[in-house]
N, C-alpha and C positions, 0 to 999 in steps of 0.2 A: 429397270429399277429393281426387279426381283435378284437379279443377277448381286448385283453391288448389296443388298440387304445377308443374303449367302455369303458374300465376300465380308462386311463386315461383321457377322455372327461368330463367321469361321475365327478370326482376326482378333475380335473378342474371345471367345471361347481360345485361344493360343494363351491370354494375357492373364486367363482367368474367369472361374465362374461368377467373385465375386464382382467383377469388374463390369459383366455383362447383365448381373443381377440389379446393378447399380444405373444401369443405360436404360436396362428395359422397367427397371421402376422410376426413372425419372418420365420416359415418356408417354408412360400411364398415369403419369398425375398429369402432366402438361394435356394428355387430351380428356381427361377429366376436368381439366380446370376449362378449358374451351368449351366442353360439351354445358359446364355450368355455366358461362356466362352466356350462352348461344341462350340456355333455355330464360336466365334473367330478363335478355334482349327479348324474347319473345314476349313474357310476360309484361314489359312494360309498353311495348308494340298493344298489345292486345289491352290493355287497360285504358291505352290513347282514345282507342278505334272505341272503347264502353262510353268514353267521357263524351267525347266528338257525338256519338248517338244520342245520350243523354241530353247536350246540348242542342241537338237539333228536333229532339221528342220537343224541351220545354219552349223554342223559339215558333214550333209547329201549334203546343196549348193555345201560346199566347197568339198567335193568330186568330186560331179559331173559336176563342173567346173574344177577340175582337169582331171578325165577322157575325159572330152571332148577335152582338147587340147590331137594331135597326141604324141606330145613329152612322156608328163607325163602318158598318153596311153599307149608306146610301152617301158616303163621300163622294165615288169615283161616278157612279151614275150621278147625283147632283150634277155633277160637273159636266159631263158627256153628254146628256140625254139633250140639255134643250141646243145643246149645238148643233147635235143631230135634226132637232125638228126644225131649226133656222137652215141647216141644211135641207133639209127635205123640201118644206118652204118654196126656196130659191130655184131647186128644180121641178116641182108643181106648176110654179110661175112660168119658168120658161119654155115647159112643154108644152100646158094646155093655154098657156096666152090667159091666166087670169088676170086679174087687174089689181094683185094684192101689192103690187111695189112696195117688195122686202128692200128692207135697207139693209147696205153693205155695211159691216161691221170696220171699224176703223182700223188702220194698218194692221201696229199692232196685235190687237186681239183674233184680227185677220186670219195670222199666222199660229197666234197661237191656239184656233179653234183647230186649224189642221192637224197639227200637234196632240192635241187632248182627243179627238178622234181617232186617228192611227193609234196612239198607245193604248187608249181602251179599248177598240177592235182588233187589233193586232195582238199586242203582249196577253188579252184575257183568256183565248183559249189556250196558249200555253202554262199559263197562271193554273187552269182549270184542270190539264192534265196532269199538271206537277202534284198538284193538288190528290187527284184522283191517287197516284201513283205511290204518294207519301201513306194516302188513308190504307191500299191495297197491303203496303209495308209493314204497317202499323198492326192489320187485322193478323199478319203470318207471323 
């Protein structure tokens, strides 16, 4: 490459200085004008990545203004806890042979106590650490 840039310096320089003066200020404006719009690209890259943050600060508030009132607190327990103890229950009964004959919950509701259990056991502590992870962010 170096080679053919010598060859056409030379080439130029035969033709004229002003002709070479001509070549090598066209292609200092052209990477001039690259290096501008690299740094515009940047700046509007980085203004993305501020709004995206901004958005996810105030979608994080509103959570945690939700969680703090009791009400919108105790939906997801509301929901989970006494399946759990109609679970518990049913295996109490069948271990120590009491005599409470839990009734089975109709189809339905059946499946969807399975349901509401695994997602409140399961999804919370990842809930919990995402959580953590966001506050940890938030404090740095």
């Amino acid at each position: 490459m170096s080679i053919l840039v010598s060859i056409a310096s030379k080439v130029l320089g035969w033709l004229g200085g002003e002709t070479l003066d001509r070549v090598l200020s066209h292609v200092e404006k052209r990477a001039n004008s690259q290096t501008e719009r690299e740094r515009i690209r940047s700046e509007i890259v980085s203004e993305e990545i501020r709004a995206e943050i901004a958005t996810r600060r105030a979608a994080r508030d509103i959570i945690v203004a939700e969680q703090g009132w009791w009400v919108t607190a105790m939906i997801r327990p509301a929901f989970a806890w006494p399946i759990v103890i109609w679970s518990g229950a049913i295996v109490a009964d069948s271990l120590f042979h009491f005599f409470w004959n839990v009734a089975a919950l109709p189809e339905p509701l059946n499946e969807w106590a399975g349901w509401i259990v695994g997602a409140y056991f399961v999804t919370r502590p990842f809930e919990k650490a995402a959580r953590g992870y966001l506050y940890r962010k938030g404090q740095s």
